[in-house]
N, C-alpha and C positions, 0 to 999 in steps of 0.2 A: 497417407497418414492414417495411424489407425483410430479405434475412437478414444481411446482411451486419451490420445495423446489432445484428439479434441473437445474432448469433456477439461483438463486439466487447462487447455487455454481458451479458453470458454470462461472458464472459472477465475482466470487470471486477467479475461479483460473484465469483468467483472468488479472483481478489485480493484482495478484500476481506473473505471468510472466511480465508483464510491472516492478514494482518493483526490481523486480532482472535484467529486461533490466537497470535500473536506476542504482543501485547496480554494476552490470557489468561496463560499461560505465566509470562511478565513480572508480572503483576501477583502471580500466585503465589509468585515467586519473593522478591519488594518486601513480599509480607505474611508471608511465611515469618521472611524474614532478618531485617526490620527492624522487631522488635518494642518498641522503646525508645521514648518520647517525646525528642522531636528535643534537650530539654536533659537528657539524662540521660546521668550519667557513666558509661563504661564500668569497670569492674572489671578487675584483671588476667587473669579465666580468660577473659570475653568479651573483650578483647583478643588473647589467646591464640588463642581459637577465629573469629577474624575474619582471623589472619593465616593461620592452618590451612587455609583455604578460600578465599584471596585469589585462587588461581589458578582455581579451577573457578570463581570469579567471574568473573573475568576473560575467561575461556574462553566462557560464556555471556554476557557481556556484547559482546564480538565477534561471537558466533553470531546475537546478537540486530540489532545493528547491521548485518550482513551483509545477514542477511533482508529486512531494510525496505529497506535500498539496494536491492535486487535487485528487492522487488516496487515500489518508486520505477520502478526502468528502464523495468519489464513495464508500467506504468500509462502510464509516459508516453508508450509505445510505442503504447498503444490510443488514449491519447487525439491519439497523429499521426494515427492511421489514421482514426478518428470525423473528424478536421479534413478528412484528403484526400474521403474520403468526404461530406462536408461540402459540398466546393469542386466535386465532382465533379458530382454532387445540382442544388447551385445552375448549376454551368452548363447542364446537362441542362435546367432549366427555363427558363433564359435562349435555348435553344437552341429551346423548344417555341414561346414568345412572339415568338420572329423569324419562326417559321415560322407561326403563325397571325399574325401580323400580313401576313404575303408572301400568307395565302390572299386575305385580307380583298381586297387590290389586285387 
């Protein structure tokens, strides 16, 4: 493998520990907040304390949306370079096979 090919997945696991930091985070934040079974009526104080906190939700639910687009870009951006690299590769061999066919003659 050459390096190129491991600098690009290097980079990608990369991304993909950030991810699961986001994931983690996120899922802490989903078992922290939302401890009720999904038909259980709220009460006036957990009402109260839902709207209390709607913004720092809000805030982190942005923060969190943000993140993933961003490591989205960064991902897609390696997976161009693995394709150009890819293209590049296959012509290189396409390139060898001409030329050992030209020795053959």
């Amino acid at each position: 493998m050459n390096w190129e090919i491991k600098n690009i997945l290097s980079d990608m696991e990369i991304i993909k520990e950030k991810i699961n930091d986001v994931m983690t985070s996120f899922t802490w934040f989903d078992e922290e907040y939302f401890t009720h079974e999904p038909n259980h009526v709220l009460n006036k104080n957990e009402i109260l304390a839902h709207g209390y906190r709607y913004h720092e939700h809000r805030i982190q639910n942005t923060q969190t949306i943000d993140l993933m687009c961003m490591y989205l870009k960064e991902f897609d951006s390696l997976l161009e370079q693995f394709k150009e690299l890819d293209k590049k590769e296959t012509l290189s061999e396409s390139d060898q096979t001409t030329d050992n066919e030209q020795l053959k003659n």
